[in-house]
ROTOR-764094 format. One record per residue: x negated, y negated, z of N, C-alpha, C, CB in turn. Coordinates in Angstrom, 3 decimals, always signed. Each point is the difference from the previous one (the first is absolute). Glycine has a CB too. Layout:
BEGIN
n_u = X, n_v = Y, n_w = Z, ca_u = X, ca_v = Y, ca_w = Z, c_u = X, c_v = Y, c_w = Z, cb_u = X, cb_v = Y, cb_w = Z
...
END
This chain:
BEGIN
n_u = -4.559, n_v = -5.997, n_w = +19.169, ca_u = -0.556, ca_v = +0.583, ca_w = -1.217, c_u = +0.767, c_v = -0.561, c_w = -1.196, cb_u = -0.693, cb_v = +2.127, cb_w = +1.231
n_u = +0.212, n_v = -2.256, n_w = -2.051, ca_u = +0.214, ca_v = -0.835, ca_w = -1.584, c_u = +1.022, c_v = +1.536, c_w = -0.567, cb_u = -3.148, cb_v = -1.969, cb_w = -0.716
n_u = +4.126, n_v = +1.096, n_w = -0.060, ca_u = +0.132, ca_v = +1.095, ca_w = -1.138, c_u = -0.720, c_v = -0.398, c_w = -1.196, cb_u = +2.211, cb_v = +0.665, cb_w = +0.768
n_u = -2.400, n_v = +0.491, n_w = -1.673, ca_u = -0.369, ca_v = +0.077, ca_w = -1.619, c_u = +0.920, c_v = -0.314, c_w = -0.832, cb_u = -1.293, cb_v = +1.575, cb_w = +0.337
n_u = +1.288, n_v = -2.382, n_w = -0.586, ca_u = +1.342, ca_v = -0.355, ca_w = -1.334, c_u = -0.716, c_v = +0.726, c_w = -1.530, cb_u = +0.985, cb_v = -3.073, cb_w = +1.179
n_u = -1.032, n_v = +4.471, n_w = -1.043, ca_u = -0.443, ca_v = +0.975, ca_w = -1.207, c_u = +0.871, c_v = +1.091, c_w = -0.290, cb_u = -2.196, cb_v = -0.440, cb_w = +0.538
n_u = +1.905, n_v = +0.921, n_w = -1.472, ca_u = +1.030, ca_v = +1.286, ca_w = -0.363, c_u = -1.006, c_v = +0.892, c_w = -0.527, cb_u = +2.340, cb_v = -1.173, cb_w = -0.684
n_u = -2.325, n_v = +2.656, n_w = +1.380, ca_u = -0.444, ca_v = +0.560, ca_w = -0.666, c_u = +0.444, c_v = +0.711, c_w = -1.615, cb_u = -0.686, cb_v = -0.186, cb_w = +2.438
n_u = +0.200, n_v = -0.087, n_w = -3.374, ca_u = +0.801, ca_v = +0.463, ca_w = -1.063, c_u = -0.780, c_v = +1.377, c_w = -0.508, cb_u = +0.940, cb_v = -2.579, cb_w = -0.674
n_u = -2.116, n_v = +2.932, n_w = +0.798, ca_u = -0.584, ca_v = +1.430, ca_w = -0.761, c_u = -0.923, c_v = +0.377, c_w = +1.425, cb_u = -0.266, cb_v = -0.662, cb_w = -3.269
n_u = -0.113, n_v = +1.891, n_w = +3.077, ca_u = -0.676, ca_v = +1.036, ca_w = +1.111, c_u = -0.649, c_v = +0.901, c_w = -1.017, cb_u = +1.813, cb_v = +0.021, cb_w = +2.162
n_u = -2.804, n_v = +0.188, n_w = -2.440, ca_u = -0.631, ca_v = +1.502, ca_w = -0.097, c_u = -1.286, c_v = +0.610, c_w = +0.337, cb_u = +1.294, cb_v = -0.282, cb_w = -1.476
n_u = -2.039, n_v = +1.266, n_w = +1.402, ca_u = -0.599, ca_v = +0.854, ca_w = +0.909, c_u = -1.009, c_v = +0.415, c_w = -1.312, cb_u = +2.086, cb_v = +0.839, cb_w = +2.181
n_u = -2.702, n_v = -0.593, n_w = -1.794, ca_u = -1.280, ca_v = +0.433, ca_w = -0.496, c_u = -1.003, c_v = +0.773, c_w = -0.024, cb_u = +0.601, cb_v = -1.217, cb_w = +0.079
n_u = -0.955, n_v = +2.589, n_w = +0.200, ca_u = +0.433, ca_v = +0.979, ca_w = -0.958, c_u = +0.990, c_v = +0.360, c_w = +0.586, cb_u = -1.816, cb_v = +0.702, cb_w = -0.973
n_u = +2.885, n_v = -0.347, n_w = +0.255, ca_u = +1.524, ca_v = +0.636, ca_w = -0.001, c_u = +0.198, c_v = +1.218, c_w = -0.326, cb_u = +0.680, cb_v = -1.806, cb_w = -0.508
n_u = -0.587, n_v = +3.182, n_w = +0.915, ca_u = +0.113, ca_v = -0.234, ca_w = +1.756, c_u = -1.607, c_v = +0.269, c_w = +0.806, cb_u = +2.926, cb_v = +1.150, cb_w = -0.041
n_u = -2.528, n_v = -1.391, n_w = +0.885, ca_u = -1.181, ca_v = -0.704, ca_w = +1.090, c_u = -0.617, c_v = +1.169, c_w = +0.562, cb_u = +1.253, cb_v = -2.196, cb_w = +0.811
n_u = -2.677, n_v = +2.346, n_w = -0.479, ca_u = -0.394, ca_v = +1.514, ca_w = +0.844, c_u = -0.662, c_v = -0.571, c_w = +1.393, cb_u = -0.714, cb_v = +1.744, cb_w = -2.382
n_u = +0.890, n_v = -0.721, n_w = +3.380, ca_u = -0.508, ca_v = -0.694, ca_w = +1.270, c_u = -1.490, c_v = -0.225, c_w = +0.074, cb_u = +1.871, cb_v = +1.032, cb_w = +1.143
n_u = -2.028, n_v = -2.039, n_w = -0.785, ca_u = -1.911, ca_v = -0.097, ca_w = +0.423, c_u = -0.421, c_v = -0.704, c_w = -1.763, cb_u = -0.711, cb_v = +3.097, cb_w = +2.197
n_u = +1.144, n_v = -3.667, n_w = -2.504, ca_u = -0.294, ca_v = -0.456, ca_w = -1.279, c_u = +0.326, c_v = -1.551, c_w = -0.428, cb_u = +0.373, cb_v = +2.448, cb_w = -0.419
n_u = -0.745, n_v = -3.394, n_w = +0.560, ca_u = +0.544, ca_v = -1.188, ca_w = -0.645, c_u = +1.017, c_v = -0.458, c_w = -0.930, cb_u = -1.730, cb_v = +0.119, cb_w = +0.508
n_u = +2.562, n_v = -0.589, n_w = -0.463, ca_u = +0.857, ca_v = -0.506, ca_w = -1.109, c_u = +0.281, c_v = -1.624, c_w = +0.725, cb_u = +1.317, cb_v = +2.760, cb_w = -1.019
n_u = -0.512, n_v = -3.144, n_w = -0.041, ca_u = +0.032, ca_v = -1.966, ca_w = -0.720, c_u = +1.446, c_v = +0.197, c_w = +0.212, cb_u = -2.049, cb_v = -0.809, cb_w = -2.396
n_u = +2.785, n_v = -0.485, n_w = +3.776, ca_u = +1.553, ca_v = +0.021, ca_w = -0.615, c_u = -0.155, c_v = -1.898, c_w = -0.556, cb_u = +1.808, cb_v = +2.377, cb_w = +2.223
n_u = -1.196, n_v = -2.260, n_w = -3.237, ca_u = +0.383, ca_v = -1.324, ca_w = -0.307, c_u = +1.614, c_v = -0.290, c_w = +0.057, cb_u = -2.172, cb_v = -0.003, cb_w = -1.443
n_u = +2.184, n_v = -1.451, n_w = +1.627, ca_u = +1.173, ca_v = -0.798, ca_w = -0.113, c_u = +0.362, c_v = -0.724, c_w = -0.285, cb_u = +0.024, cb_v = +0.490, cb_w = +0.702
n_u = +1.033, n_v = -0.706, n_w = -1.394, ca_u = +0.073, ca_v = -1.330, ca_w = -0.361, c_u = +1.047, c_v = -0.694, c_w = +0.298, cb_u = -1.195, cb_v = +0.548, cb_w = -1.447
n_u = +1.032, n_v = -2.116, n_w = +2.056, ca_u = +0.843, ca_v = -0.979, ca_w = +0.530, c_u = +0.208, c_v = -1.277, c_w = -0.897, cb_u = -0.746, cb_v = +0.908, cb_w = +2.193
n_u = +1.933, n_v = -1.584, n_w = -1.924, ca_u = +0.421, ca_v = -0.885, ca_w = -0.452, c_u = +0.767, c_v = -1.205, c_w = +0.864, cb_u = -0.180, cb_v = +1.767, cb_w = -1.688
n_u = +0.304, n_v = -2.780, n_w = +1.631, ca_u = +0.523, ca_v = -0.857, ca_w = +1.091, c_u = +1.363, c_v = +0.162, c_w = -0.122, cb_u = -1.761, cb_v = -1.640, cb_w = +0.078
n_u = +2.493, n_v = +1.481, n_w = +1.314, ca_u = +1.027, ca_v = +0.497, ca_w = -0.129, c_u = +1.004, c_v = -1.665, c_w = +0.074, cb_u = -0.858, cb_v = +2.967, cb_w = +1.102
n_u = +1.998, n_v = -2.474, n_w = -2.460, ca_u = +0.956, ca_v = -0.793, ca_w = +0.180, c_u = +1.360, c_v = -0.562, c_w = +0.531, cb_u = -1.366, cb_v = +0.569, cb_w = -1.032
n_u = +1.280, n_v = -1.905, n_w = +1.417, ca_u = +1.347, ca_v = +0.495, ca_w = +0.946, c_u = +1.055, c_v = -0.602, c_w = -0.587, cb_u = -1.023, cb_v = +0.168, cb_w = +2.218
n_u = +2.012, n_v = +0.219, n_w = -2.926, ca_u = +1.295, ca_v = -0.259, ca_w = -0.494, c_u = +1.066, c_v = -1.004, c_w = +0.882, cb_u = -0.484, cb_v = +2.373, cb_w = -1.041
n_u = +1.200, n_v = -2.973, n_w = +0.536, ca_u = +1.028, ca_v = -0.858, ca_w = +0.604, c_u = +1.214, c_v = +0.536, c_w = -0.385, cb_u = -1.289, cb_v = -1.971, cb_w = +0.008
n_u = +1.765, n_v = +2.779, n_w = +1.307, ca_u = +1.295, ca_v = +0.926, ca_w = +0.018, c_u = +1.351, c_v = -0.886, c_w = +0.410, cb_u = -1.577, cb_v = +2.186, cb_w = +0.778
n_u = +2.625, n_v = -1.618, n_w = -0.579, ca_u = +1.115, ca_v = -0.355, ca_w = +0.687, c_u = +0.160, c_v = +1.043, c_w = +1.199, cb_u = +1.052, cb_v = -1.094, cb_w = -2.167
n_u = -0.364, n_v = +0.634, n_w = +2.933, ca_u = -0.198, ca_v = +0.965, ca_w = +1.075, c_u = +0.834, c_v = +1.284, c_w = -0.269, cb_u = -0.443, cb_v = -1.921, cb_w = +1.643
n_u = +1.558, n_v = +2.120, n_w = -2.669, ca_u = -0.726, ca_v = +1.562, ca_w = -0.696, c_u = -0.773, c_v = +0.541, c_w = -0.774, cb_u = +1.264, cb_v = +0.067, cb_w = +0.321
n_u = -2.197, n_v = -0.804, n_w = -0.242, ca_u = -1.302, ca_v = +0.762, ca_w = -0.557, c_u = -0.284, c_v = +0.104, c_w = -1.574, cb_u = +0.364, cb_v = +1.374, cb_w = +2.061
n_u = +0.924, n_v = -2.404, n_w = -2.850, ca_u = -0.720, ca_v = -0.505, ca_w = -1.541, c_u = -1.003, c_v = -1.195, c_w = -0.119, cb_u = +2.175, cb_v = +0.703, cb_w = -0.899
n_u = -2.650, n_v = -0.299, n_w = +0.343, ca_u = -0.676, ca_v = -0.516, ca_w = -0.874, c_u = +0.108, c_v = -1.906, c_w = -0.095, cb_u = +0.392, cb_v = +2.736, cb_w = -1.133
n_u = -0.990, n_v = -3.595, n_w = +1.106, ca_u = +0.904, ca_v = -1.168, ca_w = -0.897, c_u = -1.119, c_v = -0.166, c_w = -0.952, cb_u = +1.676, cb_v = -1.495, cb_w = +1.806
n_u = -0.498, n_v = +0.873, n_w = -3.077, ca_u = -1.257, ca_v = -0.385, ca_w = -1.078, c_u = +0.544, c_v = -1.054, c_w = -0.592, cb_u = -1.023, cb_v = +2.181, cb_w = -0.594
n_u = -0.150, n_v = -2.785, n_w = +0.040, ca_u = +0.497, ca_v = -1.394, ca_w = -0.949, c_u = +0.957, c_v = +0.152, c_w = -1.335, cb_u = -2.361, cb_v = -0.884, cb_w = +0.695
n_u = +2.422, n_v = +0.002, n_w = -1.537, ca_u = +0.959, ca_v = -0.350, ca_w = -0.586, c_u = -0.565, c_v = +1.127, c_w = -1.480, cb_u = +0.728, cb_v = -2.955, cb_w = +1.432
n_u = -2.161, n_v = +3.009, n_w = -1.578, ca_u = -0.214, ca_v = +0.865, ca_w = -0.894, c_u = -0.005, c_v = +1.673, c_w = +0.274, cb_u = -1.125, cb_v = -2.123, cb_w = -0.724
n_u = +1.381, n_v = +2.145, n_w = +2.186, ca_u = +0.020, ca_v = +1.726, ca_w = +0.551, c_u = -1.519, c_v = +0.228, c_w = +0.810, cb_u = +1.610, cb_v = +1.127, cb_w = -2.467
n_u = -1.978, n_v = -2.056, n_w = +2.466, ca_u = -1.534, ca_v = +0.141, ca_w = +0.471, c_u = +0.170, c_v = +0.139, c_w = +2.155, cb_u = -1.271, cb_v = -2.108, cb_w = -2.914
n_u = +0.859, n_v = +3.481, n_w = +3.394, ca_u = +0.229, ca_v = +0.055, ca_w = +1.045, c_u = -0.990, c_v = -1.059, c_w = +0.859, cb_u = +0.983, cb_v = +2.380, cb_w = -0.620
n_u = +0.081, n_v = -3.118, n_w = +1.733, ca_u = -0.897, ca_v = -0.717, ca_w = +0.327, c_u = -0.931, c_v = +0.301, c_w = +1.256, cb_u = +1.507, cb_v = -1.350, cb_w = -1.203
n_u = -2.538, n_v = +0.809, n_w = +1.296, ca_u = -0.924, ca_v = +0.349, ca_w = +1.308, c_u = -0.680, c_v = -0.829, c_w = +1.046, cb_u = -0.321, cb_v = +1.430, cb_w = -1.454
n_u = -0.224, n_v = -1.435, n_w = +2.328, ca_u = -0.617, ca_v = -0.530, ca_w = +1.185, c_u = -1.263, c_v = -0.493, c_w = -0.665, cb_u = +1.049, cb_v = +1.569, cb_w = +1.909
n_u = -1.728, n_v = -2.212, n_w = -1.872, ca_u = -1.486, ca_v = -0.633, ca_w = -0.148, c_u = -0.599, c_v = +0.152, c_w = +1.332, cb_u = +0.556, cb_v = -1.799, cb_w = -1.784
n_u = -1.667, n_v = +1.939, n_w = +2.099, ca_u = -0.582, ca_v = +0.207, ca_w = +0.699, c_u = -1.119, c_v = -1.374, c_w = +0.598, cb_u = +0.761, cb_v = +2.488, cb_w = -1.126
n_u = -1.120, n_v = -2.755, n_w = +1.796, ca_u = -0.324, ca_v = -1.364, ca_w = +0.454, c_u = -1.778, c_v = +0.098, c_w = +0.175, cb_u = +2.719, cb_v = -0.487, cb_w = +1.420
END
């Protein structure tokens, strides 16, 4: 099975709050997820202007 390289960033529901036997809408919203270039404790590295650096994706 594949992973999702996504993040969920928002969730909400529709009508709020919800009654049984009744329809409601959840939406979400995703974003591609980024992958940072750490040190193996877990900072960060960034270029010369502070800009964190990241993985490109192929």
């Amino acid at each position: 099975m594949a992973v999702a390289n996504i993040v969920i960033n928002d969730v909400s529901i529709s009508p709020n709050p919800v009654n049984t036997g009744q329809q409601y809408k959840l939406a979400v919203g995703i974003v591609p997820e980024i992958f940072k270039i750490t040190t193996m404790d877990d900072y960060s590295l960034v270029d010369t202007d502070g800009y964190i650096l990241i993985c490109k994706e192929e």
